[in-house]
N, CA and C atoms as a LAMMPS dump frame, in Angstrom:
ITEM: TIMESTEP
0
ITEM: NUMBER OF ATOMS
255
ITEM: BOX BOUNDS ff ff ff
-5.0000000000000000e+02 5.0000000000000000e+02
-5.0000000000000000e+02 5.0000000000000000e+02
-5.0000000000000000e+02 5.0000000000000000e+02
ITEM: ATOMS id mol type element x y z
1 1 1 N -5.415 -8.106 -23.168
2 1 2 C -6.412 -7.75 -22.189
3 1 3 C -6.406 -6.235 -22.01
4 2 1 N -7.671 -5.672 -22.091
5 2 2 C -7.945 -3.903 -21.856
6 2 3 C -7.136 -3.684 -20.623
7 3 1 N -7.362 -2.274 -20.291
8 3 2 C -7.343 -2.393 -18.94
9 3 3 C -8.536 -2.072 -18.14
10 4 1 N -9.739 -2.018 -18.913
11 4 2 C -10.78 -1.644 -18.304
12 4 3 C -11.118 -3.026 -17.574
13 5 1 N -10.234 -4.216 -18.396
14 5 2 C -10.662 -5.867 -17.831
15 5 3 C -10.167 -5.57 -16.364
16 6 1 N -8.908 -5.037 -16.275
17 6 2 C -8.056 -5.327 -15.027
18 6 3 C -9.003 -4.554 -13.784
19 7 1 N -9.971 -3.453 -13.97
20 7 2 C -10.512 -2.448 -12.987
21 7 3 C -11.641 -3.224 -13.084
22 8 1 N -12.421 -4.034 -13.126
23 8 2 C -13.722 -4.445 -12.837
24 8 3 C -14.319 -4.088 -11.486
25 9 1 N -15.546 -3.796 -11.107
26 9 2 C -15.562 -3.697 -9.915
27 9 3 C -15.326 -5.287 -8.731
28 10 1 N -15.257 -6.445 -8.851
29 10 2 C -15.124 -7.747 -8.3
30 10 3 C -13.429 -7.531 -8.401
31 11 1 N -12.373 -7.005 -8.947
32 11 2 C -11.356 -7.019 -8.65
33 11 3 C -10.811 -5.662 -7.662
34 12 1 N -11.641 -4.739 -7.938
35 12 2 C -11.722 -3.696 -6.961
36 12 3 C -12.179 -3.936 -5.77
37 13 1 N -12.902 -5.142 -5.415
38 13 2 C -13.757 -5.547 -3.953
39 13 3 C -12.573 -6.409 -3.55
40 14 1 N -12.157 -7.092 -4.371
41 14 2 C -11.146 -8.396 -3.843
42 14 3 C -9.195 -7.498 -3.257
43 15 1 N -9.52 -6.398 -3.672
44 15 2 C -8.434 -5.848 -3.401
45 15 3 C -8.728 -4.479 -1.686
46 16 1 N -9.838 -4.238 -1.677
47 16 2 C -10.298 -3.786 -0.486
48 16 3 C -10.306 -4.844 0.528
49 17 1 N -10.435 -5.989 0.384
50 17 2 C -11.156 -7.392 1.131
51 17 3 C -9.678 -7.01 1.35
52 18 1 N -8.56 -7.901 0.019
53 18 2 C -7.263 -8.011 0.859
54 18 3 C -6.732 -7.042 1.363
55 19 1 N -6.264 -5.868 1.243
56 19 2 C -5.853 -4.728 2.038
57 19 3 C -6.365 -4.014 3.092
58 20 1 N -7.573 -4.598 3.263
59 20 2 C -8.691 -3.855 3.983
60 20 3 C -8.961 -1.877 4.044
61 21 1 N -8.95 -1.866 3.128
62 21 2 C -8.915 -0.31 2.123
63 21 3 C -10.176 0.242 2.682
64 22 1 N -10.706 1.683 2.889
65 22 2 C -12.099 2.166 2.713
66 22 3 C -12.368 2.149 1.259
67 23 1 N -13.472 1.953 1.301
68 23 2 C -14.49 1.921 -0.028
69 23 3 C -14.114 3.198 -0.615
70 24 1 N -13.699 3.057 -1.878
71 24 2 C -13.078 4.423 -2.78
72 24 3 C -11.666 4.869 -2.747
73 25 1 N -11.154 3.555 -1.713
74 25 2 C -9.603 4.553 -1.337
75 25 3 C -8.897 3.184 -1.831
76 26 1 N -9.089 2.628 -3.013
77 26 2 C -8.259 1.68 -3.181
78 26 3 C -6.477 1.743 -3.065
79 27 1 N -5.634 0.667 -2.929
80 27 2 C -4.382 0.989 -3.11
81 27 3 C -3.672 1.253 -4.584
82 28 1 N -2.907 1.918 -4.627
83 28 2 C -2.33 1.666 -6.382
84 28 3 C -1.195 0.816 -5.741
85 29 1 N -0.657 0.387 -7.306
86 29 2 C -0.113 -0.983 -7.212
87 29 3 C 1.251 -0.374 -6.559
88 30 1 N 1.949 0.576 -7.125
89 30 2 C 2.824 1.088 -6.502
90 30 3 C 2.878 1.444 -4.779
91 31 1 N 1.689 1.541 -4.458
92 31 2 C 1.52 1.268 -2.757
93 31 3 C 1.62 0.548 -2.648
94 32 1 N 1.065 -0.85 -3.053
95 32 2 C 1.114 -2.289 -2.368
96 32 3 C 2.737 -2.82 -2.563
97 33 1 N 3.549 -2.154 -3.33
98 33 2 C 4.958 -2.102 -3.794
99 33 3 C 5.601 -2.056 -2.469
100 34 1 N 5.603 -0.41 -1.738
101 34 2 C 5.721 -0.252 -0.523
102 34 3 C 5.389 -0.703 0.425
103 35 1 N 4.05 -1.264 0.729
104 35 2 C 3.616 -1.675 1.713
105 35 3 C 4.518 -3.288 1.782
106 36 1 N 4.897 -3.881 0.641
107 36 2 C 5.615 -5.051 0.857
108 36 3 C 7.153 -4.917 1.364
109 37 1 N 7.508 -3.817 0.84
110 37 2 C 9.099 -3.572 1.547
111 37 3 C 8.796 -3.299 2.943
112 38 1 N 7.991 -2.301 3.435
113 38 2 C 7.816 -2.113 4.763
114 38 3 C 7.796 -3.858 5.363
115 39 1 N 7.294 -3.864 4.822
116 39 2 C 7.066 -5.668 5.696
117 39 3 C 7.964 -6.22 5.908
118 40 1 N 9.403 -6.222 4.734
119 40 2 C 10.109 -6.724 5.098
120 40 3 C 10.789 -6.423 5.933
121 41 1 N 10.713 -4.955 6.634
122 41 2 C 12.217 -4.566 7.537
123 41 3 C 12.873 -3.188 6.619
124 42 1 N 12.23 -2.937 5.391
125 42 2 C 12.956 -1.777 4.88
126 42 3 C 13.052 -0.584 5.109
127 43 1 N 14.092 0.329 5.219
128 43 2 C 14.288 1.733 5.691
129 43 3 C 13.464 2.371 4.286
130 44 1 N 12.944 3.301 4.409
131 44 2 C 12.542 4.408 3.452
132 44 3 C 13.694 4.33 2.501
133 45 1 N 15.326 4.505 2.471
134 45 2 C 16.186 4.591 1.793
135 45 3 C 16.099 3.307 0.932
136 46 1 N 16.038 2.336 1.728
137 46 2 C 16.311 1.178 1.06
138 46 3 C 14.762 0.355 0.059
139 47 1 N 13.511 1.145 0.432
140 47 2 C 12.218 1.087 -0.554
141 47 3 C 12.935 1.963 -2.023
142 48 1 N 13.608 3.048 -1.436
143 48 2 C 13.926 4.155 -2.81
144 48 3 C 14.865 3.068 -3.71
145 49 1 N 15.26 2.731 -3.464
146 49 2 C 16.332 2.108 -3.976
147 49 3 C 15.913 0.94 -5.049
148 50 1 N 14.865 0.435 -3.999
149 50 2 C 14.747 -1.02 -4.663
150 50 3 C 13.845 -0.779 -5.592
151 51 1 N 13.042 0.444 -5.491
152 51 2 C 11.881 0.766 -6.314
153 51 3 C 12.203 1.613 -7.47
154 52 1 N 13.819 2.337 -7.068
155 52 2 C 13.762 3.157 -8.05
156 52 3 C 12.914 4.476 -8.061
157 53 1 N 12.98 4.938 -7.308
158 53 2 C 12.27 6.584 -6.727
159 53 3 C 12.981 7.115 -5.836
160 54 1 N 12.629 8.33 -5.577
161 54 2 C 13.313 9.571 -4.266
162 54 3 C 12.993 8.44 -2.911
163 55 1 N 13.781 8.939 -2.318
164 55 2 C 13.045 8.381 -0.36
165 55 3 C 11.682 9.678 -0.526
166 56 1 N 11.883 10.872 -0.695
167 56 2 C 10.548 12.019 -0.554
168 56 3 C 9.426 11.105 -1.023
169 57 1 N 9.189 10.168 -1.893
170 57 2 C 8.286 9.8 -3.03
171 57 3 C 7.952 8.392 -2.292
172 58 1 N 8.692 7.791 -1.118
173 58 2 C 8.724 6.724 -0.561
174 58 3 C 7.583 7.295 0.754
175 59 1 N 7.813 8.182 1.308
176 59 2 C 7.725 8.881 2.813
177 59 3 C 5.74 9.642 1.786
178 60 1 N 5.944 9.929 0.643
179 60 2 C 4.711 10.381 0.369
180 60 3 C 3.455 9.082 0.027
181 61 1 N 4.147 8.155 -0.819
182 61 2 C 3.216 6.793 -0.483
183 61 3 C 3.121 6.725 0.615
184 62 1 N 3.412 6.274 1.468
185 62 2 C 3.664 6.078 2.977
186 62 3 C 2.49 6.569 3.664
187 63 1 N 2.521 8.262 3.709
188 63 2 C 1.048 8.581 4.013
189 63 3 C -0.079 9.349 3.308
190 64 1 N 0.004 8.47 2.075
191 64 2 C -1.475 8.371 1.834
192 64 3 C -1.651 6.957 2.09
193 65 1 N -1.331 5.79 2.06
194 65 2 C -1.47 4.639 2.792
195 65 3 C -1.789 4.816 3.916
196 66 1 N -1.149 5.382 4.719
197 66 2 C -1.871 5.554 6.059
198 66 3 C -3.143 6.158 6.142
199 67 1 N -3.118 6.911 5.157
200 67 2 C -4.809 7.68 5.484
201 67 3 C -5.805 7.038 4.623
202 68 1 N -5.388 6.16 3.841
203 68 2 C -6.235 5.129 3.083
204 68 3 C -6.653 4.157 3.985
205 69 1 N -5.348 3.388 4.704
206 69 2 C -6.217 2.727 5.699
207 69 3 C -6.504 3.129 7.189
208 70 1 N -5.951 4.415 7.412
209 70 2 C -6.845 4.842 8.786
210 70 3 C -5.494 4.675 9.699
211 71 1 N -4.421 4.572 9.233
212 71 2 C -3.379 3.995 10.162
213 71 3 C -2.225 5.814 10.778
214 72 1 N -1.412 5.676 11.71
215 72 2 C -0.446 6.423 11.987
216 72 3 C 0.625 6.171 11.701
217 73 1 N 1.151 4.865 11.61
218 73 2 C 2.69 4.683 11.77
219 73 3 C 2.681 3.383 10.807
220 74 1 N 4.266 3.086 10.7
221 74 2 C 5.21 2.193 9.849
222 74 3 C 4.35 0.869 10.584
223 75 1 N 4.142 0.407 12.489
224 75 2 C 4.291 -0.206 13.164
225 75 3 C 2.374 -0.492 13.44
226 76 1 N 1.636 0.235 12.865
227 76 2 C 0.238 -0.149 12.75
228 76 3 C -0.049 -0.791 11.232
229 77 1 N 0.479 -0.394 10.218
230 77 2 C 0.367 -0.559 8.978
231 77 3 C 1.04 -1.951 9.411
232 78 1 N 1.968 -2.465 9.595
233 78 2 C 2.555 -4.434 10.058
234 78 3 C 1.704 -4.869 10.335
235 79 1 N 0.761 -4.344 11.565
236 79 2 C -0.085 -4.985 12.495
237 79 3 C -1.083 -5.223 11.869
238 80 1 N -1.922 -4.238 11.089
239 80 2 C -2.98 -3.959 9.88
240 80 3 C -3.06 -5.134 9.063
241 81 1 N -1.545 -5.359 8.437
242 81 2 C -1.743 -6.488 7.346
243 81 3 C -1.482 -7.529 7.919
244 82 1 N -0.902 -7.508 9.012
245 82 2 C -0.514 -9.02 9.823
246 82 3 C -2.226 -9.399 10.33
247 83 1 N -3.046 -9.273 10.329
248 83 2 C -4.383 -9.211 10.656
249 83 3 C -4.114 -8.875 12.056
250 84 1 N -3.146 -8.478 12.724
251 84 2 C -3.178 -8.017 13.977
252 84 3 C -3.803 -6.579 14.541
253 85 1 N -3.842 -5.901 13.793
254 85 2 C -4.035 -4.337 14.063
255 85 3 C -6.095 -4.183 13.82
């Protein structure tokens, strides 16, 4: 499979739908990486770790996620995907 298969625009909509992303600010997969450790309870140290990157490189996903989805903190980004926020 290309990878032009994997970017279609219907997989680009289905990934705004689930993340609730602005239009153009999709997540890379390596965000949605982070955004799942955050969920669990993980310290920045302990995303570096599991991911295999700096904590700096953890704390820099971090906020462009936040400004992708409009968020401030560790504790709106939960709420965000919990459909709570």
């Amino acid at each position: 499979m290309t990878n032009s298969a994997l970017n279609t625009p219907e997989k680009r909509k289905a990934a705004r739908e689930r993340y609730r992303v602005r239009p153009g600010q999709e997540l890379t997969f390596r965000e949605r990486q982070v955004i799942a450790q955050v969920l669990t309870g993980a310290s920045n140290l302990t995303i570096a770790n599991v991911l295999c990157i700096e904590e700096t490189t953890v704390k820099f996903h971090l906020t462009r996620i936040f400004r992708k989805l409009g968020l401030k903190n560790r504790t709106q980004l939960v709420l965000h995907q919990s459909g709570r926020g």
